[in-house]
N, C-alpha and C positions, 0 to 999 in steps of 0.2 A: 392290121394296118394302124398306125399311130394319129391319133388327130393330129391336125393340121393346127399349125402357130394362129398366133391370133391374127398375126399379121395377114395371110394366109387366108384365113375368114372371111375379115373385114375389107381382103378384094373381091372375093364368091359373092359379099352380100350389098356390091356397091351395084353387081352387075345382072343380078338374079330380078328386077322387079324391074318391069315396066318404066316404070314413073318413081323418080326424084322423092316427088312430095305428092303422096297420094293419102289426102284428107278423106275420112270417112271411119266409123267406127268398127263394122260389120267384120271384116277382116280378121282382125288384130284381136276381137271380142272371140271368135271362132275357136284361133289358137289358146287365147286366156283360159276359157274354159274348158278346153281340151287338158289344161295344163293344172285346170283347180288353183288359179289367180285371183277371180272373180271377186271373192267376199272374204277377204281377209279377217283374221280375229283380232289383229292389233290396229291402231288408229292410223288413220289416210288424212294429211294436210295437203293440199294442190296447192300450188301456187303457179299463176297468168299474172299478164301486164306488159309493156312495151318495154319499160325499163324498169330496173330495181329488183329484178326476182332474184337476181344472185343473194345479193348483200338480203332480203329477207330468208331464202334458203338458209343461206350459212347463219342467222342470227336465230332460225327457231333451233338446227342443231344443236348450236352453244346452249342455247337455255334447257336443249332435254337431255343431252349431253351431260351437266353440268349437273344435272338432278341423278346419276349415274342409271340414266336410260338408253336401256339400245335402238339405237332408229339408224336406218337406212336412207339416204340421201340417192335423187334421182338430176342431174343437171344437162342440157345440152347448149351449144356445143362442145368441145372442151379445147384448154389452151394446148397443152404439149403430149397429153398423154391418154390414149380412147379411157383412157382404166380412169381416170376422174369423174366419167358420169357417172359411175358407180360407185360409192364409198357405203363403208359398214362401220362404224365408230369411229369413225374420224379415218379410216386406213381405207385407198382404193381397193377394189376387187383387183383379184391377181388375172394375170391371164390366163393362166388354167382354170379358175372357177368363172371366166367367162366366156369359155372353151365350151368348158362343161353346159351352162345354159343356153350356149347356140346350138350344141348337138339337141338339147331338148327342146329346144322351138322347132329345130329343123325337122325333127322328128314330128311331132304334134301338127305343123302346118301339112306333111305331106299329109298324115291322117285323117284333117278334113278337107285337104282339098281345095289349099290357102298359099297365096303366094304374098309374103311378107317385106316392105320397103328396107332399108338401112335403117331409119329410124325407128321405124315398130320393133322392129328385133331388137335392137337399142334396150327401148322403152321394156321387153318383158324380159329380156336377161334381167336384170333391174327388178322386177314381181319375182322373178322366180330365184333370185339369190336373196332377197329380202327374207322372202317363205324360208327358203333354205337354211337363212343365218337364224331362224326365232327372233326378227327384231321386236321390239315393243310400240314404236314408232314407223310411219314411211311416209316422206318428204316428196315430192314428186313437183320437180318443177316442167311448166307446158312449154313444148318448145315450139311451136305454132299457133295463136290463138287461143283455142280452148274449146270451143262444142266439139268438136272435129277431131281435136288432136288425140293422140293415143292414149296421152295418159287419164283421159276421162272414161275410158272402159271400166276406172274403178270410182264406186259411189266415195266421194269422200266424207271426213269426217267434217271437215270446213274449209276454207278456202281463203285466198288471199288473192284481191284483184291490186296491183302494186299501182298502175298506172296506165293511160290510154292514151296512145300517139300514135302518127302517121308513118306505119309502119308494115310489111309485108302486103303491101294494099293489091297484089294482084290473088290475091288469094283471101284477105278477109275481110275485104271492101276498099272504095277511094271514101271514107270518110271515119272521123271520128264515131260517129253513132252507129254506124255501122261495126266500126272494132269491135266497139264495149259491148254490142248484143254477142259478138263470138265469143267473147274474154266472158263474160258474164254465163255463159254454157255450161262452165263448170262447175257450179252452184247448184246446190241440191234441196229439195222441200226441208224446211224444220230445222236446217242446219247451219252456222252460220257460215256468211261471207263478210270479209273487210277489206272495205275501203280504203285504201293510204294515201288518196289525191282527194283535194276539195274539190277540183275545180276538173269534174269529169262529167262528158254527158250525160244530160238524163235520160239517154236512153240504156246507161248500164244500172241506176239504179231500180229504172221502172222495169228492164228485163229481171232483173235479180227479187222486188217483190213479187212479178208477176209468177216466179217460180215460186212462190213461198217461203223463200231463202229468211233467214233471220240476217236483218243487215246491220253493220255498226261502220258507220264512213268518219275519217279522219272530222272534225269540225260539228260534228251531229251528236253521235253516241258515244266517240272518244275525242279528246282533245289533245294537242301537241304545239304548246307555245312556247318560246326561245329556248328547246330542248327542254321544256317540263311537260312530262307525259302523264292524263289522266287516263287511266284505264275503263273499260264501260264498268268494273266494282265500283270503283271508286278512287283506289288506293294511284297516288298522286309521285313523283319520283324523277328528277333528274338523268336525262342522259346523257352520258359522258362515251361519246365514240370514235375510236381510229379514225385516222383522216383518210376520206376518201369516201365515205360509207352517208349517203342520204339518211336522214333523222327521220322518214317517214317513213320507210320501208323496213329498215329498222326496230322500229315503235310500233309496226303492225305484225311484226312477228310474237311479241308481248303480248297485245292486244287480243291476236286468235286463241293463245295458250289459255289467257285470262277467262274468255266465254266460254271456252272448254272445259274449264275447271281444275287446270292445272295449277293447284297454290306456290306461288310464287311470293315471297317477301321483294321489299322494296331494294334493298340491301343486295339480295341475289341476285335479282331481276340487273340493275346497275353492274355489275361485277363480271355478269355473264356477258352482256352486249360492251361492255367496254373493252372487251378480248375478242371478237369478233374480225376476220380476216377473208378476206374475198380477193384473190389472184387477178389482176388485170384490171381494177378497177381505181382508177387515180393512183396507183401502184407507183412508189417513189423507189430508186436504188441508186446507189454511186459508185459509175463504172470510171476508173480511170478522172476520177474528179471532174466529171461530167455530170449536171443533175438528170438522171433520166425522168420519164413519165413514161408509165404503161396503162393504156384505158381504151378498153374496147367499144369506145362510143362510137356509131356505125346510126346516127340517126340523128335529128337536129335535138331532139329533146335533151339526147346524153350527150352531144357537144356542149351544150349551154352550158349543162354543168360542169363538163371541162373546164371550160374559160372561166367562169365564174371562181373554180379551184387552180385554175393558174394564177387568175388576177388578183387571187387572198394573198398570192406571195409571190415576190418581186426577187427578179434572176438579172446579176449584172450583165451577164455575157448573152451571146447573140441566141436564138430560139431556131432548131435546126428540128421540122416534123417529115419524122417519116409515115408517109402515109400510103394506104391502099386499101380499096372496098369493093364492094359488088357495084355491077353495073343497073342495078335496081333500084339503088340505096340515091336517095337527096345530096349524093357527091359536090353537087354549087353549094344546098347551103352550109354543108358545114365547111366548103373548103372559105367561105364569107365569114362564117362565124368564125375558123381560127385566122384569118388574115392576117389581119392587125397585132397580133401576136408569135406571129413567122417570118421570121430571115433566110430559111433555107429551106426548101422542100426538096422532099427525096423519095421519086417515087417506085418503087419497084413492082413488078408483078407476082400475082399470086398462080404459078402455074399449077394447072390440073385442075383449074375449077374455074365453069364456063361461063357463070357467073359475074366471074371478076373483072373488073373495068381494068384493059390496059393502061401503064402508064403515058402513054402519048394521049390519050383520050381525058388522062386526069390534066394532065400537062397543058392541052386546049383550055381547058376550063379556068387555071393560073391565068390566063394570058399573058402579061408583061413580069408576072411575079417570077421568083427569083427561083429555078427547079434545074432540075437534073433526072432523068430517065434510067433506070437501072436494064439490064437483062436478066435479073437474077437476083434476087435478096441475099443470095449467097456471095453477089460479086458487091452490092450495095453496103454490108455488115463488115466484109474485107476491108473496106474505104472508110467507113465512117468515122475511125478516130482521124484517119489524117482529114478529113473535112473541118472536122472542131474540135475546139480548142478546151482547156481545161477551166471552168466557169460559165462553162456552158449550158444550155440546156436544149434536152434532146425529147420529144414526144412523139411516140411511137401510138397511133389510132388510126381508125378506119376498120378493123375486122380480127376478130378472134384470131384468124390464121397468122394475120401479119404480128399481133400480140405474143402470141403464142409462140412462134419463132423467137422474135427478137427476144424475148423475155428467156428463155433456156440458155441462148447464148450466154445475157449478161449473167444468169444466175451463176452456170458454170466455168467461167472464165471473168477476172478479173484486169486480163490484160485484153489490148484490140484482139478481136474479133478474126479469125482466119480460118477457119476448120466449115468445111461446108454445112448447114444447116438441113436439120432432117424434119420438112414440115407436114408430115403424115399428113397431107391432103385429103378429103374424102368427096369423089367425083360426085355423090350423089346424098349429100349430106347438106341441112337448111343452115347453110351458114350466115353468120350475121354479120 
């Protein structure tokens, strides 16, 4: 009998667990070391935070990358395609070699007697193609929190807290001090952790000494003033980075290589983050002489800086956002924070995921603002060139999935939009 597509899998594995999001280590550790994941012989970077983990993800790749090291990249959610939580040198994992790692989870979980989420299976395909491939490196970014989440079944070698907001609070608390003790979990005795916010409780710095952690916080140990970054060496240096990409999350990917002891020059260091590229994040494209925006801000934090990178740059024509998010998510304030910057809302559903706040419920929260209600993103992408006009500008935020869609369409067609949209949904995946 032939294994099953991946497509195929990843319905077995949406349906096979209980619980969505079932936080806890015990599990997920069972199968790891069934599997010989545990204690890796090449170096573990974690990276947690509310916002910014992409764009530090992809900026430590580029720098060990660039030093021609093989490292393994772990990311959730993903925008268009499962095979991007996975990447090995810059290239996704295929579906066959993530075929292959689920018959070896599924294997090892009946073994001990272990029944695995979507996301944990995620998370050790991910260990177990790393081990597979020889990398030298393995990036792992947390997709919930952090004491809890799965990918802290591995000690790492240091870690990177990017930032702490009001975010997943039915699962990692209603409060900021509360976040930063889950976020700060993933922090190990002797090893370090970096800060990339100044201005974070203290109760993530006092959990993170309380561990023993060696800490270096943005403002303290290293410094980052109007893009000149000092390193905790010493060695001092200009960042010059793609638009769209925060300078502090960024600068802390530098930062963790730097106490690790990875010698970098000033020169390279510049060279590597100035190429640096993160899919959905202030993501600019020109569909049909439309300016678009693609940015998976889905929290007030990352709307802020939304706005902030809309307001750097002035668009004659009208501001038409399509939006849509979970029905968990702070949907008033960020539909407050983009107000004043929208002429057209357009709101579509995200179906297959129970999560997601219909559009009539977003539609309520407009009141008098100026919207339209979709059935279908596929009937809403049909329509949107004849809605605006050419000088336009078009923002597409609220949730990886609605990103994720639109973003395929525009990449692969340069004319309007008509061919139905395939949003690989996943019923029981932490979507943001």
């Amino acid at each position: 009998m032939t294994e099953p597509v991946l497509a195929a899998w990843l319905v077995q594995l949406e349906k096979q667990h209980p619980k969505s999001i079932d936080l806890g280590l015990e599990r997920v550790r069972a199968v790891a070391n069934q599997l010989d994941l545990l204690n890796p012989s090449y170096k573990t970077i974690t990276v947690a935070g509310t916002n910014g983990k992409g764009s530090c993800v992809a900026s430590l790749d580029q720098l060990l990358r660039d030093q021609g090291l093989s490292v393994g990249v772990y990311t959730s959610p993903h925008l268009r395609h499962y095979n991007e939580r996975i990447v090995i040198d810059g290239e996704p994992a295929s579906d066959n070699d993530i075929v292959m790692a689920f018959s070896a989870i599924d294997k090892a979980s009946v073994e001990v007697d272990v029944s695995l989420s979507y996301f944990e299976y995620a998370t050790l395909a991910g260990l177990w193609l790393f081990k597979r491939a020889g990398v030298s490196w393995q990036i792992l970014e947390v997709g919930l929190g952090g004491r809890l989440d799965a990918v802290n079944i591995i000690d790492a070698d240091a870690c990177v807290v990017t930032s702490i907001g009001l975010d997943h609070t039915e699962w990692l608390g209603d409060s900021r001090d509360l976040i930063a003790i889950e976020k700060a979990g993933v922090a190990r005795q002797a090893r370090p952790a970096v800060i990339a916010e100044s201005d974070v409780p203290e109760t993530l710095r006092a959990t993170l000494e309380a561990l023993d952690a060696r800490v270096y916080q943005v403002g303290r140990e290293w410094q980052l003033h109007d893009s000149q970054l000092t390193l905790p060496s010493g060695l001092t240096l200009p960042l010059v980075l793609p638009k769209g990409l925060q300078p502090q999350n960024v600068a802390a990917a530098a930062v963790v290589l730097d106490v690790l002891g990875v010698n970098q020059g000033a020169s390279a260091i510049r060279a590597s983050l100035s190429t640096v590229q993160v899919a959905g994040r202030q993501q600019q494209l020109n569909w049909c002489d439309r300016d678009v925006w693609c940015d998976v801000a889905h929290n007030r934090e990352s709307v802020e800086a939304l706005v902030a990178a809309l307001d750097a740059e002035s668009s004659q024509g009208a501001c038409h956002a399509v939006f849509a998010g979970m029905s968990d998510k702070p949907l008033l304030d960020m539909i407050n924070l983009m107000s004043s910057h929208v002429n057209y809302w357009h709101l579509p559903p995200l179906s297959g995921l129970a999560r997601a706040a219909e559009p009539e419920a977003v539609a309520a929260l407009l009141g008098d603002q100026h919207c339209k209600c979709y059935d279908s993103i596929e009937n809403l992408s049909s329509r949107l060139f004849d809605a605006t006009e050419a000088g336009d500008r078009i923002v597409v935020f609220g949730s990886f999935v609605t990103v994720g869609a639109l973003l395929s369409q525009f990449d692969q067609r340069p004319s309007p939009i008509t061919p139905p949209l395939n949003l690989e949904p996943t019923l029981n995946d932490t979507y943001c």
